[in-house]
C-alpha positions as CSV (number, residue, x, y, z in Angstrom):
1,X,15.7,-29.6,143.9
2,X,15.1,-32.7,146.0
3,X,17.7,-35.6,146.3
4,X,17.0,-38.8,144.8
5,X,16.2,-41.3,147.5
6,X,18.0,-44.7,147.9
7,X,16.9,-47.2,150.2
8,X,19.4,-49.2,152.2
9,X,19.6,-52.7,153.4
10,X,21.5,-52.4,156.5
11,X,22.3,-55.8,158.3
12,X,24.3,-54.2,161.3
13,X,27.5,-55.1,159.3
14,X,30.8,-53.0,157.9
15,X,29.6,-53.6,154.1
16,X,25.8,-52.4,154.2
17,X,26.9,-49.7,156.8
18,X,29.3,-47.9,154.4
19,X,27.3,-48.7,151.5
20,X,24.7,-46.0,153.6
21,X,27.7,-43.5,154.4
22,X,29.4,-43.9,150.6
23,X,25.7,-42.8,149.0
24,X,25.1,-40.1,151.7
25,X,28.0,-38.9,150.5
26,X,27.4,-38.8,147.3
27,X,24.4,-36.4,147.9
28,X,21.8,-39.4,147.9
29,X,18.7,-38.7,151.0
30,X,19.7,-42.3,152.3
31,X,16.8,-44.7,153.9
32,X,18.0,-47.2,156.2
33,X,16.2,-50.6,156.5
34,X,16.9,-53.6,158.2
35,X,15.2,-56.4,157.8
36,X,14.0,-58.7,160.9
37,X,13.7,-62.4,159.3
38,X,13.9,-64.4,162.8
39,X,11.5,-64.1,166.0
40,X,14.4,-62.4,168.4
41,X,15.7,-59.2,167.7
42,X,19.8,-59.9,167.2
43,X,22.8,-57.5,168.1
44,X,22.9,-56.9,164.5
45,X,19.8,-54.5,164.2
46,X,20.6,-52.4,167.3
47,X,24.2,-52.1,165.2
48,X,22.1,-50.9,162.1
49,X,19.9,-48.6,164.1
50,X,23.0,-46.9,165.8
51,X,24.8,-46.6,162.2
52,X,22.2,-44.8,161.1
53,X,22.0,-42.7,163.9
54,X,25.3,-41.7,163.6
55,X,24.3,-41.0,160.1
56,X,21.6,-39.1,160.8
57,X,19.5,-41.0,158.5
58,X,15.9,-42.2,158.7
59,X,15.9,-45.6,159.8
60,X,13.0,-48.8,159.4
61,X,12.8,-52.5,160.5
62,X,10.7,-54.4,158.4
63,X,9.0,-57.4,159.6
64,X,9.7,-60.4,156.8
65,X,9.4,-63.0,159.2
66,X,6.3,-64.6,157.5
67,X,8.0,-64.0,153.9
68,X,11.6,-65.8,155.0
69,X,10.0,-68.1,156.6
70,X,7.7,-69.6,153.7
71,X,10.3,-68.5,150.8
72,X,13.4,-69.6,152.4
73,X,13.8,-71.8,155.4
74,X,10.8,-73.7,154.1
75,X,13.2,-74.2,151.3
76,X,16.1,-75.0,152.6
77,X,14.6,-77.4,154.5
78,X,12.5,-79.3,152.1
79,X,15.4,-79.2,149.4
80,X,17.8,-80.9,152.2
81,X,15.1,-83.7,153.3
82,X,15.1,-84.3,149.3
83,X,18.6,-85.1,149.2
84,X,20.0,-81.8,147.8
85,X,21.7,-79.0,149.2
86,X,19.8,-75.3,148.6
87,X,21.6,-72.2,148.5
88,X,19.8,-70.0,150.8
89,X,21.7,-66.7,149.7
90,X,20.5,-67.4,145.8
91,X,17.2,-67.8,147.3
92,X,16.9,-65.0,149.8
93,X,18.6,-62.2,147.3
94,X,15.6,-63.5,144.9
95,X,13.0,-63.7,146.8
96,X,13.6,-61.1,150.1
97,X,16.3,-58.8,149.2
98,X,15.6,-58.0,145.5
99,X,11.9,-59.0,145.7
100,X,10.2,-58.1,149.2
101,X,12.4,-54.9,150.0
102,X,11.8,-53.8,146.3
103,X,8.1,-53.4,147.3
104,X,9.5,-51.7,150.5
105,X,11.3,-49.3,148.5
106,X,8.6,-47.9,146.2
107,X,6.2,-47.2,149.5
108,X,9.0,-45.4,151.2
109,X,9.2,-43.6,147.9
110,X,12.8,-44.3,147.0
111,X,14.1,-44.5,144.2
112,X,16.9,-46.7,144.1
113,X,17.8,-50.1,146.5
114,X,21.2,-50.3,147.5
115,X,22.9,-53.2,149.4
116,X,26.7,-54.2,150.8
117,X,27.2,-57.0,147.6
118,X,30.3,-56.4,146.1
119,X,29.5,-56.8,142.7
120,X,28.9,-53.9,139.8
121,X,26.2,-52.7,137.5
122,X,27.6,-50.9,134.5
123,X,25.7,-48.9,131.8
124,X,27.6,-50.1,128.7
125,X,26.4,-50.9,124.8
126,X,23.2,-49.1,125.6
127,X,21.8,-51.1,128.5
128,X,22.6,-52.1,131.9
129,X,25.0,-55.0,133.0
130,X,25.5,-56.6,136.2
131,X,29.2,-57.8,136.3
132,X,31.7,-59.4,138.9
133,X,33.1,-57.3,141.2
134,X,37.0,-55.7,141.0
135,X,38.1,-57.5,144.5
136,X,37.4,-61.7,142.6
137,X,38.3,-62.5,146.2
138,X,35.1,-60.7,147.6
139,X,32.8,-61.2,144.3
140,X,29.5,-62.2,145.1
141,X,27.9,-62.1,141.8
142,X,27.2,-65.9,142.0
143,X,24.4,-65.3,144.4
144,X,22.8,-62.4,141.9
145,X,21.7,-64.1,138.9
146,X,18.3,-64.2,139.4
147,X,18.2,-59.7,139.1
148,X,15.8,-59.0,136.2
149,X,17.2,-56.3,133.8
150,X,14.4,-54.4,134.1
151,X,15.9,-53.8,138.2
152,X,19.4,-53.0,137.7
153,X,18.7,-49.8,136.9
154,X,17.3,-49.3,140.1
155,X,19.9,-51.0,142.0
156,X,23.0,-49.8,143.5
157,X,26.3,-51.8,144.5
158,X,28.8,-48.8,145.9
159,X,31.4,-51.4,147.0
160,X,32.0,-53.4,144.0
161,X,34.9,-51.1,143.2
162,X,36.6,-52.1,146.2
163,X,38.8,-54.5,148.4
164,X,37.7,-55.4,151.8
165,X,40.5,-53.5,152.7
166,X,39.5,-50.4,151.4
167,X,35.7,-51.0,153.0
168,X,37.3,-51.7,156.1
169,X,39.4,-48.4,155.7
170,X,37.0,-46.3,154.5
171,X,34.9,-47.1,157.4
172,X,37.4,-46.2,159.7
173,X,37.6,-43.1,157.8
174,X,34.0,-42.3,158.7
175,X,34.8,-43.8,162.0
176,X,31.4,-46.1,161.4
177,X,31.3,-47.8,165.1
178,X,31.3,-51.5,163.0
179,X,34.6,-50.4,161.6
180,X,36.2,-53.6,162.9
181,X,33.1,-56.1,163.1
182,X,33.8,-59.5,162.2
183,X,32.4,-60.4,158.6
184,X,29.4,-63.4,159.6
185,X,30.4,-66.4,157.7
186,X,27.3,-68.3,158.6
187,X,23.8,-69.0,157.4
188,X,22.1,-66.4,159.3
189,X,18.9,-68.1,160.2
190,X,21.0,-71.4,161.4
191,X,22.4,-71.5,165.1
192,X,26.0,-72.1,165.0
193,X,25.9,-72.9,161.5
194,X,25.0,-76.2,162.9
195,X,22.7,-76.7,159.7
196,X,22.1,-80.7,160.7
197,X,20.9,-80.0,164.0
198,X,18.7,-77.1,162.6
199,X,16.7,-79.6,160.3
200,X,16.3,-82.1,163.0
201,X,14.5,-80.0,165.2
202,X,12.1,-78.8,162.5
203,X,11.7,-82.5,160.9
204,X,12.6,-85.1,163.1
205,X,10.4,-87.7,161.6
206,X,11.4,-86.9,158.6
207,X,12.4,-90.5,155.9
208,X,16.0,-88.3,155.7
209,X,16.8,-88.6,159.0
210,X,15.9,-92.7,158.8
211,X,18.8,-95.1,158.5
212,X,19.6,-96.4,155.3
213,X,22.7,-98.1,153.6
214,X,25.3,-96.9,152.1
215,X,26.7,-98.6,149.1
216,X,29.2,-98.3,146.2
217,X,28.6,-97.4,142.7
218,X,28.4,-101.4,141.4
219,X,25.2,-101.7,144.5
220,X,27.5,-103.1,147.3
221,X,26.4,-101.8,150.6
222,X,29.2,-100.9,152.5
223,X,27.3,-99.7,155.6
224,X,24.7,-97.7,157.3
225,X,24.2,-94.8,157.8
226,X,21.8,-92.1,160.2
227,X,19.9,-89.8,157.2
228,X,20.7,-88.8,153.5
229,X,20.1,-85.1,154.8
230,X,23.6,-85.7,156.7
231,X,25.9,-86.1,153.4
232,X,26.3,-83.8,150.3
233,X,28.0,-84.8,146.9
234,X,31.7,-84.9,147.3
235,X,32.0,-85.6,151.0
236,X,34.7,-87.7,152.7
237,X,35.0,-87.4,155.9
238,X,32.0,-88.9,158.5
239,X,30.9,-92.0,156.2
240,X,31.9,-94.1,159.2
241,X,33.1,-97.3,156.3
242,X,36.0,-98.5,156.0
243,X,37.6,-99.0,152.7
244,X,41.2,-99.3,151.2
245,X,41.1,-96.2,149.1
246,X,39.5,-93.0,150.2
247,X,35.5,-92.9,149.4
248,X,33.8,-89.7,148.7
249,X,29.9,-89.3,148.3
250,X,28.8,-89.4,144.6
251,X,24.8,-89.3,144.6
252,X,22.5,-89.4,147.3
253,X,19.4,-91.4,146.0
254,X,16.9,-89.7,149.2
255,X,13.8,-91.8,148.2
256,X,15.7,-95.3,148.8
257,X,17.7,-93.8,151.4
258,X,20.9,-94.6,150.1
259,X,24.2,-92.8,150.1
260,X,26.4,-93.7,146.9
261,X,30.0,-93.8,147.8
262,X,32.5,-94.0,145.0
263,X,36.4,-92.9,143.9
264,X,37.5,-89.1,143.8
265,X,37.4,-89.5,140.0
266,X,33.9,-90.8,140.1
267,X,32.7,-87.6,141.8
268,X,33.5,-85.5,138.4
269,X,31.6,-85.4,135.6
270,X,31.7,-83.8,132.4
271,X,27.8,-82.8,131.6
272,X,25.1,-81.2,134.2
273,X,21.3,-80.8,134.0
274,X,19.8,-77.4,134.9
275,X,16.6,-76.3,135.2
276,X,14.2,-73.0,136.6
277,X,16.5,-70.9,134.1
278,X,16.6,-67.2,134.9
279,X,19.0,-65.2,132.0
280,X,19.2,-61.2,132.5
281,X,19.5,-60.8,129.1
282,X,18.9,-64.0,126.7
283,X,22.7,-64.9,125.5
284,X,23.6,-66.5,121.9
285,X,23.9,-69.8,122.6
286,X,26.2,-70.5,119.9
287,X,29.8,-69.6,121.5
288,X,31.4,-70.8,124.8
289,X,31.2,-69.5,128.0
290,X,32.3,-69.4,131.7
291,X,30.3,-70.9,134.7
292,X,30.7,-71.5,138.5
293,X,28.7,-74.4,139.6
294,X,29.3,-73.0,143.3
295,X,29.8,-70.1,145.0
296,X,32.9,-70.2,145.9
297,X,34.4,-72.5,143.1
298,X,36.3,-71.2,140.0
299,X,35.1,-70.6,136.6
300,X,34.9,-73.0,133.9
301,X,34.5,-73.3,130.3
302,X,31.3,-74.6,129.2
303,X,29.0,-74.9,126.2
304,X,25.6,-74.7,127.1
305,X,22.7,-76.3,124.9
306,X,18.6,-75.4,125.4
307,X,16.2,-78.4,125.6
308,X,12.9,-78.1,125.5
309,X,12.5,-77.9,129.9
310,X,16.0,-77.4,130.8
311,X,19.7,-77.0,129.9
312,X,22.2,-79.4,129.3
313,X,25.3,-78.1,130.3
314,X,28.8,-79.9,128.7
315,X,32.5,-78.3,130.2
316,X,35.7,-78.6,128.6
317,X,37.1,-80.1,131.4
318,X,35.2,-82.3,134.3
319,X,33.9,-80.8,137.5
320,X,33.8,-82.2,140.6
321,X,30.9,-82.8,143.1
322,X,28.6,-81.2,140.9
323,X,25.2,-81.2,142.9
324,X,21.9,-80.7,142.5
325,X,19.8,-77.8,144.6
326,X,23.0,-75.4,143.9
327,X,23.5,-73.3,141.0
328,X,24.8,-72.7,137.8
329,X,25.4,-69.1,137.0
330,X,26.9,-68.1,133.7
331,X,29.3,-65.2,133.0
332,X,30.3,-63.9,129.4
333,X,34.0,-62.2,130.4
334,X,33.0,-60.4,134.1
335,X,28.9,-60.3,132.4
336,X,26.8,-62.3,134.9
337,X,24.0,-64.0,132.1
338,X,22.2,-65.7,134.5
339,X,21.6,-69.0,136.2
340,X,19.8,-71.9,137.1
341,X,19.3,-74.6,139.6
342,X,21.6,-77.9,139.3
343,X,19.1,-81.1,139.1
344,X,22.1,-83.6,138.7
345,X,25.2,-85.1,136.9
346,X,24.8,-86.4,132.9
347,X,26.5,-89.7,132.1
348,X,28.1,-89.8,129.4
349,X,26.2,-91.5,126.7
350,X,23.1,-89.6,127.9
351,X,20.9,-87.7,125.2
């Protein structure tokens, strides 16, 4: 009887190469894939490639340069020059990981995709859920909202069980040669996470990169500054003004140019508007639930209420800096529902 086929996405990292050695040992016939998204070959494939020889797997490297390029650093770029701030991980799972190496998978003839996210897809109440993983530390279910149901069956998260500890351990234990590789904590396509810089090369006539004012919430202009695409919603430090009480960013208004500086508790606010809604499963609208309006935020209570092109979002408690380009992902328990893209703040009063 022939194994069942899983294709791996391995980035040259500890998490993707055990996810490969955890399946083969399970008795899967494991595919290794890494993807090349940028023009020079990094470190980080030749690590994949000797993990999988060590492995004795078969291994690929797909060109998605054209497909990253036009579905996510076209994005992240445009979404910064509007005044918002993407989420290039929410976009890249949607778009490359879950969408491109899908198609990958079916002509390599596997059945399954597996990656290093620590999350976890349970069979329960007679379908399949994608839920947080164990470690909360280490969950990454924030940046998997937009999975359709119809692919979690076909989708396999080995290390959601686990602690980076235990990956880490287990690793060693197979004595992977990235045992010990330092986790990358940067946006991979961004040169020294230097995401400012980045931009400016690529659009440096851009109107975001023009000078502008800045002013208070009442209209007082309280300065200048170089480009909207320099600030995001809650940020203090850099505003180059000088006040008597600390001044945080509160909106960024990109087609005047202007940079809104207000008081810490004018950056909260009680009532968000989301739009491009993706739910897994379509919830009941009628009960409370949790969201994180940021990866690495915690959750919040919210009630959520469907309008006729987007959701208005109301939590029990105000949030601070929420900002539109990031996401909203909902969770019923440890159930990720699914998601949608911030487009800004609701005053209170608003319909």
């Amino acid at each position: 009887m022939s194994k069942e086929k899983v294709l791996v996405a391995m980035s040259g990292g500890v998490d993707s190469s055990l996810t490969a050695a955890l399946l083969q040992r399970q008795g899967y016939e494991v595919i290794g894939v890494t993807m090349r998204l940028k023009d020079e070959l990094s470190a980080d494939v030749d690590d994949a490639a000797t993990v999988a020889d060590k492995l004795g797997i078969n291994f690929h490297v797909v060109d998605l340069r054209e497909d990253f390029q036009k579905d996510v650093v076209k994005y992240f770029v445009e979404e910064y020059l509007n005044g918002r701030t993407p989420n290039p991980c929410v976009r890249c799972n949607k778009k490359i990981k879950f969408g491109k190496l899908f198609e990958v998978a079916e002509n390599l003839g596997a059945n399954f995709l597996a990656t290093g996210h620590y999350a976890r897809i349970i069979f329960e109440d007679g379908r399949f859920k994608l839920k947080k993983a164990v470690d909360v530390r280490k969950d990454q279910s924030y940046v998997l909202y937009n999975l359709r149901a119809e692919q979690l069956e076909k989708i396999l998260f080995p290390l959601g069980d686990f602690s980076k500890v235990d990956t880490r351990a287990m690793a060693q234990e197979f004595n992977l040669p990235v045992a010990q590789k330092k986790d990358s904590q940067e946006i991979c396509f961004v040169p020294n996470d230097d995401y400012k810089n980045f931009l400016q090369k690529l659009s440096p006539n851009a109107d975001a990169f023009q000078a502008g004012e800045i002013v208070d919430t009442s209209g007082k202009i309280l300065g200048r500054h170089n480009g909207v695409a320099n600030y995001t919603i809650g940020q203090r430090k850099g505003l180059g003004i000088a006040a008597e009480n600390p001044l945080y960013v509160v909106r960024i208004d990109a087609p005047n140019r202007r940079v809104i500086v207000g008081k810490n508790d004018e950056v909260f606010a009680k009532s968000l508007i989301a739009k491009n809604v993706h739910w897994i499963y379509p919830p009941n609208l009628s009960k409370s639930f949790d969201a994180k309006i940021r990866y690495g935020l915690r959750i919040a209570r919210c009630k959520i209420f469907a309008e006729e092109n987007f959701l208005r979002v109301t939590f029990d408690e105000p949030q601070r800096a929420i900002t539109a380009g990031q996401s909203i992902v909902f969770y019923d328990g440890d159930e990720v529902l699914g998601g949608g893209i911030i487009e800004g703040v609701m005053a209170d009063g608003d319909a």
